[in-house]
MARVODO-488056 format. One record per residue (C-alpha): x, y, z; residue in one letter. Coordinates in steps of 0.1 Angstrom, whole numbers, plus 5000, padded with zeros to 4 digits. Layout:
+------+------+------+------+
|    x |    y |    z | code |
+------+------+------+------+
|    X |    Y |    Z |    A |
...
+------+------+------+------+
END
This chain:
+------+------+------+------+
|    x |    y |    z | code |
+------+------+------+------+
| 1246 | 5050 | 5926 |    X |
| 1216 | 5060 | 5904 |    X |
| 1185 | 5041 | 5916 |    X |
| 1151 | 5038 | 5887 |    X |
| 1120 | 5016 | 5891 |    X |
| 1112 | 4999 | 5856 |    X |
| 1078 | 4987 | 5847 |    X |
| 1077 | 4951 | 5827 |    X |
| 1056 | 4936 | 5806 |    X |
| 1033 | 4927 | 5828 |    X |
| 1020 | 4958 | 5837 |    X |
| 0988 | 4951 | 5815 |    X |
| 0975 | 4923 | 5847 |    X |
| 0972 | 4953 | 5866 |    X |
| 0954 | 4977 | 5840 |    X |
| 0923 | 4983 | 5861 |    X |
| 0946 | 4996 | 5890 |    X |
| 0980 | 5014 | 5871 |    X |
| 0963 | 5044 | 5844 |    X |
| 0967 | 5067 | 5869 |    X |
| 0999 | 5055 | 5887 |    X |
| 1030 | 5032 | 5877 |    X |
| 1029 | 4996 | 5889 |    X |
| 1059 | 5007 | 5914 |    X |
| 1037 | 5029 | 5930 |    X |
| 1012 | 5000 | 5944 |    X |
| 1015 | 4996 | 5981 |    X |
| 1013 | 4962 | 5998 |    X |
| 1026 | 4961 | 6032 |    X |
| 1039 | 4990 | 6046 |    X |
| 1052 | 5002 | 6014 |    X |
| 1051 | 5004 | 5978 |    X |
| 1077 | 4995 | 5962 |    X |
| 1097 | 5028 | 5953 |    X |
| 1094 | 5035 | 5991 |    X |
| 1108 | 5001 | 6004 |    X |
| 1134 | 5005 | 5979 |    X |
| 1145 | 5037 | 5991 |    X |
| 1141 | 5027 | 6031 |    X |
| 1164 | 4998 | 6021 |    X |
| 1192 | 5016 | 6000 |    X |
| 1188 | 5048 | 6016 |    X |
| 1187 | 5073 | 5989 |    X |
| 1162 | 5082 | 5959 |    X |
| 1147 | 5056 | 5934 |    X |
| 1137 | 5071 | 5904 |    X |
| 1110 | 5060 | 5881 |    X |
| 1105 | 5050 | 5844 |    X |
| 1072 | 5044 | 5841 |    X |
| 1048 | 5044 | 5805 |    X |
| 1052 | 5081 | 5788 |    X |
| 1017 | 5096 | 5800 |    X |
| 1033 | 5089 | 5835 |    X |
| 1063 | 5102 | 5832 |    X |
| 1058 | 5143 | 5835 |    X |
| 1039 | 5134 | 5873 |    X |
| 1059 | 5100 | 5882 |    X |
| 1093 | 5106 | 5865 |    X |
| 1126 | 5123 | 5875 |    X |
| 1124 | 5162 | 5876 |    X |
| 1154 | 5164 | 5851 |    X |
| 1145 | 5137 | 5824 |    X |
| 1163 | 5107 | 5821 |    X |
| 1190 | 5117 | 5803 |    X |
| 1205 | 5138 | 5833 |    X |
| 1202 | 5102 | 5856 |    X |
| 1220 | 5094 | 5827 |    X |
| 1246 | 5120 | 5824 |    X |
| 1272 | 5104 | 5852 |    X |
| 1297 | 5082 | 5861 |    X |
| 1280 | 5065 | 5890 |    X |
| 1265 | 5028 | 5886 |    X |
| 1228 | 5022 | 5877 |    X |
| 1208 | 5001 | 5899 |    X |
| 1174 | 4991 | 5876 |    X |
| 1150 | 4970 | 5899 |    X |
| 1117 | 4956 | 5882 |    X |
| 1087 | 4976 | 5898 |    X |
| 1069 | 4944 | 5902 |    X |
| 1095 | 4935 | 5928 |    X |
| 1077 | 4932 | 5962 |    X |
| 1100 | 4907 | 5984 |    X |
| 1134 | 4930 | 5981 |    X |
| 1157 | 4907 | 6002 |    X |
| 1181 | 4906 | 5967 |    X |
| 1184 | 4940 | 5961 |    X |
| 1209 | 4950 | 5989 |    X |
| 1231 | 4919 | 5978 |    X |
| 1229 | 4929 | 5938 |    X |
| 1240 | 4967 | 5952 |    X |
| 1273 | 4949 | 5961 |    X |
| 1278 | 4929 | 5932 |    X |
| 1309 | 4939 | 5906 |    X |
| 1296 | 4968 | 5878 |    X |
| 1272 | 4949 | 5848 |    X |
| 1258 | 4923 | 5872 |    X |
| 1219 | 4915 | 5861 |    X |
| 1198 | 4895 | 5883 |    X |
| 1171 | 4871 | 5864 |    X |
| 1143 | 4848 | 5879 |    X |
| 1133 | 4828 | 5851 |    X |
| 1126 | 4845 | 5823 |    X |
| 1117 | 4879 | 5839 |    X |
| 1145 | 4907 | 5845 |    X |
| 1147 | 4915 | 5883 |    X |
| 1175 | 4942 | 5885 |    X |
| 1209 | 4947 | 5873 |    X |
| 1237 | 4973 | 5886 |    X |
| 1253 | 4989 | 5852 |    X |
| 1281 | 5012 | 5837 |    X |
| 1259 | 5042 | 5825 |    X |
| 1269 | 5031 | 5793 |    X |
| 1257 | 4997 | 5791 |    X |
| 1222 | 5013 | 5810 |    X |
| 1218 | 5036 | 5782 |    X |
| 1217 | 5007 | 5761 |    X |
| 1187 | 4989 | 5780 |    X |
| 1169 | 5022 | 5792 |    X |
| 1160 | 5024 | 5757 |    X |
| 1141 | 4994 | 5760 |    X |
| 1126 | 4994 | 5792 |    X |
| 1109 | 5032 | 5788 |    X |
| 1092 | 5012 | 5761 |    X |
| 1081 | 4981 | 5791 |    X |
| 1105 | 4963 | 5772 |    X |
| 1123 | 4939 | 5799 |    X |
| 1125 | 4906 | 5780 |    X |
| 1148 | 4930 | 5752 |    X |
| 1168 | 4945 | 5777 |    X |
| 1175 | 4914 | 5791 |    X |
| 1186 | 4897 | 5762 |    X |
| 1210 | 4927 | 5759 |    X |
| 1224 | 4918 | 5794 |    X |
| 1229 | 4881 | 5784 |    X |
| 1252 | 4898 | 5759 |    X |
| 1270 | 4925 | 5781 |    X |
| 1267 | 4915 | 5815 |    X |
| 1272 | 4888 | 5841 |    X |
| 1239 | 4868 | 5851 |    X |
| 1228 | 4856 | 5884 |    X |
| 1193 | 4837 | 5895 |    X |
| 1193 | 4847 | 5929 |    X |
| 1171 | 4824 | 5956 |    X |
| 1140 | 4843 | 5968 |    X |
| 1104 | 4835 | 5971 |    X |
| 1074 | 4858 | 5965 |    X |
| 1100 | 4883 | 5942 |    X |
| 1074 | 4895 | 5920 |    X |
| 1034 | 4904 | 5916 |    X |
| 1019 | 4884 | 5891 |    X |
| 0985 | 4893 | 5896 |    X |
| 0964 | 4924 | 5914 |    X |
| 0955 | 4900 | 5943 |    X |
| 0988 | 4891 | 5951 |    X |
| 0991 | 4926 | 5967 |    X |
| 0962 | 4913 | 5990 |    X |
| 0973 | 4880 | 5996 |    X |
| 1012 | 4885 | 6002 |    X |
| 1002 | 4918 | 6022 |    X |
| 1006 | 4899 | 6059 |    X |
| 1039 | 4882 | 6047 |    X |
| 1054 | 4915 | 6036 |    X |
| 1044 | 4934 | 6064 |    X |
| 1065 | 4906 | 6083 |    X |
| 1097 | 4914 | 6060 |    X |
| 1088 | 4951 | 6064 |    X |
| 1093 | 4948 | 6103 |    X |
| 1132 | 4953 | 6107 |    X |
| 1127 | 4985 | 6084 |    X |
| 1098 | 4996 | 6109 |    X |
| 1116 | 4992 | 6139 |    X |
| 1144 | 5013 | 6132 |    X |
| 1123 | 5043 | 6134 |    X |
| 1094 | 5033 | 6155 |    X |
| 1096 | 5025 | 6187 |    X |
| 1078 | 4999 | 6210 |    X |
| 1049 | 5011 | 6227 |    X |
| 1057 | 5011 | 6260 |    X |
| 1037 | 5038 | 6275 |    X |
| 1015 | 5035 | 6309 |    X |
| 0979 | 5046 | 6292 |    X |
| 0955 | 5025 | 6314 |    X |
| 0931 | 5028 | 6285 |    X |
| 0954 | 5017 | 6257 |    X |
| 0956 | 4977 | 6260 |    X |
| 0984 | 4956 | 6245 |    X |
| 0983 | 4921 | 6236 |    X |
| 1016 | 4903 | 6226 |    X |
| 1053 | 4925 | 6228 |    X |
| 1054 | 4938 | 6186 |    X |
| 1035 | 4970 | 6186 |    X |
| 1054 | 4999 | 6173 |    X |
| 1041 | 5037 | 6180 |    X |
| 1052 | 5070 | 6162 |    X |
| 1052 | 5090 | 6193 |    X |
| 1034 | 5116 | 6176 |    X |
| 1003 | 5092 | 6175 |    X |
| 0974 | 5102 | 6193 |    X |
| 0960 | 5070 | 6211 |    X |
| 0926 | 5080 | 6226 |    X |
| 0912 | 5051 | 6250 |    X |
| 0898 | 5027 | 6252 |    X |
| 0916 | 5013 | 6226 |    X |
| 0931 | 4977 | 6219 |    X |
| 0962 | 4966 | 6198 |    X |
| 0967 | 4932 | 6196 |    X |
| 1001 | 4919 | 6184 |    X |
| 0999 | 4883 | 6191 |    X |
| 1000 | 4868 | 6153 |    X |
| 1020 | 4899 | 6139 |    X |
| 1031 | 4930 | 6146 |    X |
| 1010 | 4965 | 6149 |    X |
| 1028 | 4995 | 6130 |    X |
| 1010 | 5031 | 6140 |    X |
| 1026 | 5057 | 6126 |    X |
| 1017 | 5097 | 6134 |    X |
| 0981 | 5088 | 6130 |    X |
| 0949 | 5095 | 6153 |    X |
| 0933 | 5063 | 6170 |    X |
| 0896 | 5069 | 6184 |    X |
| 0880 | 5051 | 6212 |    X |
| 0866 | 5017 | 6210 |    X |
| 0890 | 5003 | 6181 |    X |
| 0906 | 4974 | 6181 |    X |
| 0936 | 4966 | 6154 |    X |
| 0945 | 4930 | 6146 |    X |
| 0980 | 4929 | 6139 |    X |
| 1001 | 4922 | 6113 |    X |
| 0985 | 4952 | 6106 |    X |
| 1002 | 4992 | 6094 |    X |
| 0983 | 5023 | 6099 |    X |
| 0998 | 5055 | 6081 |    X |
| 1012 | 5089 | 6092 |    X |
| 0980 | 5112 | 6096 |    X |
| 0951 | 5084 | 6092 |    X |
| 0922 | 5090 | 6116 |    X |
| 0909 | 5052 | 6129 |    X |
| 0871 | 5056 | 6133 |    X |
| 0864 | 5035 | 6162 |    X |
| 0869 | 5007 | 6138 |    X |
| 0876 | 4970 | 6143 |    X |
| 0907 | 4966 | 6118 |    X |
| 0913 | 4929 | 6115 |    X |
| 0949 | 4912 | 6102 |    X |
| 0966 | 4922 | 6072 |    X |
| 0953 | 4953 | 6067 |    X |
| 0978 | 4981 | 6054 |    X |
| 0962 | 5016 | 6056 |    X |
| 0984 | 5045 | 6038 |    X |
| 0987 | 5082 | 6050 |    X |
| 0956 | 5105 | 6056 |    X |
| 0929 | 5078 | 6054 |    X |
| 0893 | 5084 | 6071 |    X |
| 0884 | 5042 | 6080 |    X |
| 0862 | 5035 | 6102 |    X |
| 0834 | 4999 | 6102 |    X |
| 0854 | 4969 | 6101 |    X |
| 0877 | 4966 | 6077 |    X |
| 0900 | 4930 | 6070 |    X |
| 0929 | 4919 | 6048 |    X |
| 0926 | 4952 | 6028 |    X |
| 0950 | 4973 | 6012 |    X |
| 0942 | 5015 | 6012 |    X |
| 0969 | 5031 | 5991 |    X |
| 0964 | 5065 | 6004 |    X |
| 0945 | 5097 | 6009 |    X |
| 0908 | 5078 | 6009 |    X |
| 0878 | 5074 | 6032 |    X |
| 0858 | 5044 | 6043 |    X |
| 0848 | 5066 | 6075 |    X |
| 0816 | 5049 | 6079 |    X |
| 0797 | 5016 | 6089 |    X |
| 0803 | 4986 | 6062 |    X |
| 0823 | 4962 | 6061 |    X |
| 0857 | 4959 | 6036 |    X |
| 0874 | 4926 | 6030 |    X |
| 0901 | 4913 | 6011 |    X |
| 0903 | 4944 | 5990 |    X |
| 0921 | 4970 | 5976 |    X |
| 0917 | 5006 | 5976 |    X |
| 0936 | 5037 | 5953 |    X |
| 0940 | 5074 | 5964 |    X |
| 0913 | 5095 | 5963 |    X |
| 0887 | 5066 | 5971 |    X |
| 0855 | 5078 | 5988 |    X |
| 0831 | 5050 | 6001 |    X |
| 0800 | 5061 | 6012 |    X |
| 0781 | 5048 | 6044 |    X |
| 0768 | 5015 | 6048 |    X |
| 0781 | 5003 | 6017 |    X |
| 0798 | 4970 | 6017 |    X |
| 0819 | 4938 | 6000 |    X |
| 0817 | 4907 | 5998 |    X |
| 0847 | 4886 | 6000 |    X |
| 0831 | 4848 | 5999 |    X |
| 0810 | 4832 | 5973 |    X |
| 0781 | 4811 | 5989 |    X |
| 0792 | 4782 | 5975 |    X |
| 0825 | 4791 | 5989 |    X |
| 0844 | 4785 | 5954 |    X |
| 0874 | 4803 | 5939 |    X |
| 0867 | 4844 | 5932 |    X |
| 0867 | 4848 | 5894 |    X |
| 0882 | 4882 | 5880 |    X |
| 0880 | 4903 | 5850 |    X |
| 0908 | 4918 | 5842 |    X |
| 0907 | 4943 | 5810 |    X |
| 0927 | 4932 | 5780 |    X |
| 0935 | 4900 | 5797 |    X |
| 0899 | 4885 | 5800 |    X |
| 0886 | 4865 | 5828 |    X |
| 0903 | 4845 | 5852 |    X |
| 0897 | 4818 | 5880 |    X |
| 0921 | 4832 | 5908 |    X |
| 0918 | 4800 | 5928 |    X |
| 0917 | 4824 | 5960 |    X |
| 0885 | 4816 | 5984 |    X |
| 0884 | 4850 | 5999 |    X |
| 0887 | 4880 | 5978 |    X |
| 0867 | 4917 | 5977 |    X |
| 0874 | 4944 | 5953 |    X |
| 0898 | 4962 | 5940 |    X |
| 0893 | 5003 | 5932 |    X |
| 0912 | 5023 | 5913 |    X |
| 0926 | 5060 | 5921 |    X |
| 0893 | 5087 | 5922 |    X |
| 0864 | 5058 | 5928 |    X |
| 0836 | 5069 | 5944 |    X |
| 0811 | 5049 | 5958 |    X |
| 0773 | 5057 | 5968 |    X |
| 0751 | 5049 | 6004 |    X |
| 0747 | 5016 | 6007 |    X |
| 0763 | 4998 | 5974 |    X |
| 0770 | 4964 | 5976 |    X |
| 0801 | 4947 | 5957 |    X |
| 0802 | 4911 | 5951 |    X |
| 0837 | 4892 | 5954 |    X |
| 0864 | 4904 | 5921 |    X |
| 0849 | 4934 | 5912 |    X |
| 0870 | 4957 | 5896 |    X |
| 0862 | 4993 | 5894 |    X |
| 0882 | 5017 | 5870 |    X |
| 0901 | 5048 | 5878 |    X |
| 0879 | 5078 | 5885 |    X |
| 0845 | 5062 | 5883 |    X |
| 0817 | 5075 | 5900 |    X |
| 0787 | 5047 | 5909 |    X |
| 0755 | 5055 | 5929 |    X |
| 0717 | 5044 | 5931 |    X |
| 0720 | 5011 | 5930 |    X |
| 0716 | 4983 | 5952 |    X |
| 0741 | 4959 | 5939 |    X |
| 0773 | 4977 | 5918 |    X |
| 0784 | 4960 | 5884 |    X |
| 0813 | 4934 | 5891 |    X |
| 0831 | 4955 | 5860 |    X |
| 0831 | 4991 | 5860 |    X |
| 0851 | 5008 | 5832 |    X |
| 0878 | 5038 | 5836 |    X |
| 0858 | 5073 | 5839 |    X |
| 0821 | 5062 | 5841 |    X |
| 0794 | 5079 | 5859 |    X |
| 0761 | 5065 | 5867 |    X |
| 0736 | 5039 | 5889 |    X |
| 0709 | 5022 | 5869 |    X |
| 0722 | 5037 | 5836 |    X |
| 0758 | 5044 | 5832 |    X |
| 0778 | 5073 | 5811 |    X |
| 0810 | 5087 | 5804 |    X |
| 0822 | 5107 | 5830 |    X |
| 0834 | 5143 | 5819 |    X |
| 0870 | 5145 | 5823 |    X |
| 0865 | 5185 | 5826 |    X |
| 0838 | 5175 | 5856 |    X |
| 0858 | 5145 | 5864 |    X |
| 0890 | 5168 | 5869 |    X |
| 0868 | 5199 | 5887 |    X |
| 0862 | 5173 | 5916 |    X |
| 0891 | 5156 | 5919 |    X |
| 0909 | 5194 | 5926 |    X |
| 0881 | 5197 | 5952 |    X |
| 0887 | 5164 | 5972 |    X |
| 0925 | 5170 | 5976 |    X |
| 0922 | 5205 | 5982 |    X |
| 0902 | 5191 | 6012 |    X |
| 0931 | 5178 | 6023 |    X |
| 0953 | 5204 | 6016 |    X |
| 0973 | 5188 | 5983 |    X |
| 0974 | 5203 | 5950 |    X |
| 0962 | 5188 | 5914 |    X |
| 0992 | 5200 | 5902 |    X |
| 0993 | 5204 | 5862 |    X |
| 1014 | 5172 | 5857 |    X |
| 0990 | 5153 | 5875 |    X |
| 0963 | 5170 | 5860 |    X |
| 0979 | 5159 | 5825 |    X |
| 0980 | 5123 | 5840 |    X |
| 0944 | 5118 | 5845 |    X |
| 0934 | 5134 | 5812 |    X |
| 0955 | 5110 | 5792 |    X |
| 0942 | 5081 | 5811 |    X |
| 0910 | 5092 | 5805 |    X |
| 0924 | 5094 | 5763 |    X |
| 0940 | 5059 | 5764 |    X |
| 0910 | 5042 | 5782 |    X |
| 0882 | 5052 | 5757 |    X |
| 0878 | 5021 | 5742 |    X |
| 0870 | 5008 | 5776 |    X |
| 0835 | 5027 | 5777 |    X |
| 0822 | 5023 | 5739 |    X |
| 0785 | 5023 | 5741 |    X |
| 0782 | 5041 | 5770 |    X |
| 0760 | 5073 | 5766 |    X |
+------+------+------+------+
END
């Protein structure tokens, strides 16, 4: 069976986060959801993202060799984040589609009727490709809660639940810490260790609201994690305090107290500052000292901008920030709750940073367009550091983004 992510037509509620990545490549919990789909089936997932995306994100062969067989196509919605259906719907007769609502969540297809809808759905078409499955295929409305993202916040604030669903996947692989390190103290019976972690004491993991997931990563003295928490393969723990619901991704640098917060991958908060109720892209820097804030005074709801969408009252009473792949972030910035900071922005010399920060913008007091050349030049500098390549097709990826973003930074000098 052929596995491929689809991206909806929602994708634009996430706009601020997705130029430089599809919307199935968002972690929350311990995964994102090409990876939990894959841990849970058990063989590639293939994506079909928006064209720019596609030479970096999309099948080596094209989509007409997934195509090109007689095997059944599995299509699951990239928005999906609880994937309790998906295992069922892989056991369903040929030309099943599952719908929730209005919204396509998956279907298992002949390749013939998946050539049909494929054309639709490289477009973000769902709602036409559904209506083709009305015609063609038998329809279910399975029963599960928290199925899909609506929002960019609801990868912060169904990140403890889903570490919760992600345990049983965990577990298969990581063991239970049971080692006799007088220096390494447990609390509560749920903390799973890669043996390959390197636990250097004193150090406390405290499993007694939710479960502790450490993968092959380095944990200095004097931290303390909070579980549910998930700390990727090959992240370094800074004598940190990491508080609940905090999902950390591979080859992070964290260190300061960081709560509730989401790092996709491959970024540093190494120093002091606190980070709340946020959520972080790959290549991320944050310098030291600089901090969130994640509660208004008047402890009302967090209001957010989201581009293209306009502004919107999220009703949640704690929320921080939310930056995109390649942010950078000065000494001692502060960010008020719901700012949103486009992909590959650069902001410094400031005291307080703007709650809305386009895509590609460099600057403090006086902000410009970032030079995609110069943009680009650093970018290959920061993952050479840790030794990954800016390959061409990801190279290609920023450069349109940086193209289909323009309008987002008229008037800047």
């Amino acid at each position: 069976m052929t596995i491929i992510l689809f991206e909806d037509e929602r994708w634009p509620y996430f706009a601020t986060l997705v130029q430089a990545r599809p919307i199935f490549e968002l972690r929350c919990g311990a995964f994102t959801t090409r990876e939990r789909v894959v841990a849970l089936l058990g063989r590639p997932a293939y994506g079909l993202a928006r064209s720019h995306l596609m030479p970096h994100f999309g099948p080596a062969g094209g989509l007409a060799e997934l195509l090109a067989t007689s095997d059944p196509i599995l299509v699951v919605n990239g928005r999906s984040l609880n994937l309790e259906w998906v295992t069922a719907l892989e056991c369903e007769p040929i030309n099943t589609a599952y719908i929730l609502g209005e919204t396509l969540l998956g279907a298992k297809v002949s390749p013939a009727l998946a050539s049909a809808i494929i054309y639709y759905l490289r477009e973000q078409q769902a709602a036409a490709a559904r209506d083709e499955l009305f015609r063609f295929a038998r329809i279910v409305e399975p029963q599960v809660t928290d199925a899909l993202l609506e929002y960019p916040w609801d990868l912060i604030t169904k990140a403890g639940e889903q570490l919760l669903r992600d345990e049983p996947i965990l577990a298969r692989r990581l063991p239970l810490f049971t080692a006799d390190q007088p220096h390494v103290i447990t609390h509560g019976r749920r903390v799973y260790v890669d043996p390959a972690a390197q636990l250097i004491g004193p150090v406390v993991l405290d499993s007694r609201d939710g479960p502790v997931f450490i993968e092959a990563a380095q944990i200095e003295p004097f931290s303390y994690i909070q579980g549910p928490a998930y700390i990727g393969s090959g992240t370094l723990i800074a004598s940190a305090r990491i508080r609940a619901e905090t999902c950390l991704g591979p080859v992070c640098r964290v260190g300061g107290e960081v709560e509730a917060s989401i790092i996709q991958g491959y970024s540093n908060k190494h120093h002091d500052g606190f980070l709340g109720h946020s959520w972080l892209g790959e290549w991320v820097n944050i310098g030291a000292m600089t901090t969130n804030s994640d509660l208004k005074n008047n402890y009302g709801s967090v209001r957010v901008f989201l581009e293209g969408i306009g502004q919107i009252d999220t009703g949640i009473l704690k929320l921080g920030c939310f930056l995109a792949d390649h942010v950078k972030l000065g000494i001692g910035l502060h960010l008020t709750g719901g700012t949103m900071i486009g992909t590959g922005s650069n902001v410094f010399g400031m005291h307080s940073a703007p709650k809305n920060v386009p895509h590609f913008t460099w600057g403090g007091e006086v902000f410009r367009e970032y030079r995609i050349d110069t943009m680009i030049s650093v970018a290959r500098i920061v993952m050479a550091r840790r030794k990954r390549e800016l390959t061409p097709s990801y190279e290609h990826v920023l450069r349109k983004a940086f193209e289909l973003t323009q309008s987002s930074r008229d008037g800047l000098g």
